[in-house]
N, C-alpha and C positions, 0 to 999 in steps of 0.2 A: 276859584272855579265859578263858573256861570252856567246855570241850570238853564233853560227855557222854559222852563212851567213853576219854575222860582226850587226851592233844595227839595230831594224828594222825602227827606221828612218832616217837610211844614205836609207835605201832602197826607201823611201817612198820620201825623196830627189832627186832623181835619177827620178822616174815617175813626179813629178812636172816639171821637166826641160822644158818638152815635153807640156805639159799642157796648153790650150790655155784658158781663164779666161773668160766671158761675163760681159761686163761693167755692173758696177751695175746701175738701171735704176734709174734716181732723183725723180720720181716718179714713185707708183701705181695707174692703173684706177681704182681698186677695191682690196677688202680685198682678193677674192678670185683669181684676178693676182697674189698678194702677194704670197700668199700663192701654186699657180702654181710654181711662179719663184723660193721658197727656196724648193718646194716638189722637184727639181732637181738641186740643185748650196746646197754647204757647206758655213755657214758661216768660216769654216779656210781660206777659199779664199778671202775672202773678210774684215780680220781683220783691213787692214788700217783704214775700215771706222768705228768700232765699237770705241762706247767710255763708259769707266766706267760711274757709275751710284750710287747712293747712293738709291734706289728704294728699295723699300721693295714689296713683295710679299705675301699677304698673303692666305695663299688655307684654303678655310671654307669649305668645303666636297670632300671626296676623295672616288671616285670609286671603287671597286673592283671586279675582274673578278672571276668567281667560274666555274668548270666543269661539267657539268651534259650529263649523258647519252641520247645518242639520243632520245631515245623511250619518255623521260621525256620535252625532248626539245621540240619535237614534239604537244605534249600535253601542252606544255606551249602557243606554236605560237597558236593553235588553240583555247586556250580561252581568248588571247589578240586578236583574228581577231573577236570571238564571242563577246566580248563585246568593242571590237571599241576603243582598248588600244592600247600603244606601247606593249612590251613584257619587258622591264623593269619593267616600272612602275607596270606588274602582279606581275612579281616577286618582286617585292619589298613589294607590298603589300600580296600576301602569306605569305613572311617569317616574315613580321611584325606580321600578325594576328596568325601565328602559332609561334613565338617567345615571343608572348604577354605575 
């Protein structure tokens, strides 16, 4: 392959030089520090500390996001606030009962 501005990670080598790192902390007060500290730091910065893992992961339900037009979204919040639901859980249950 041929780049025009030469591969783009000599480029991306070049901004790291400059790059100053925040020690990683030996501990979190909370799940929710955790989760502050990597909502802004890469773990690429911090590869020395990671170590393989022989861990398996397994995912038992997966999400999925659908689009719906406002006017219907609308309608949906309003009869999860009328009956004291999230607005998933309406939707989930509509599409169940009318996929039945």
């Amino acid at each position: 392959m041929i780049f025009a501005r030469g591969h783009p990670q000599d480029r991306n080598i070049m901004k790291d030089i400059d790059k100053t790192i925040d020690p990683l902390p030996d501990l979190f007060e909370s799940e929710e520090a955790a989760g502050e500290f990597w909502d802004s730091h890469s773990t690429m910065d911090y590869q020395q500390h990671l170590e393989a893992t022989d861990d398996t992961i397994n995912i038992s339900e997966r999400v999925f996001e659908v689009q719906v037009a406002e006017d219907v979204f609308k309608k949906l919040q309003e009869q999860a606030a009328s009956l004291h639901q999230t607005l998933p859980k309406v939707v989930d249950e509509i599409l169940r009962k009318e996929l039945a």
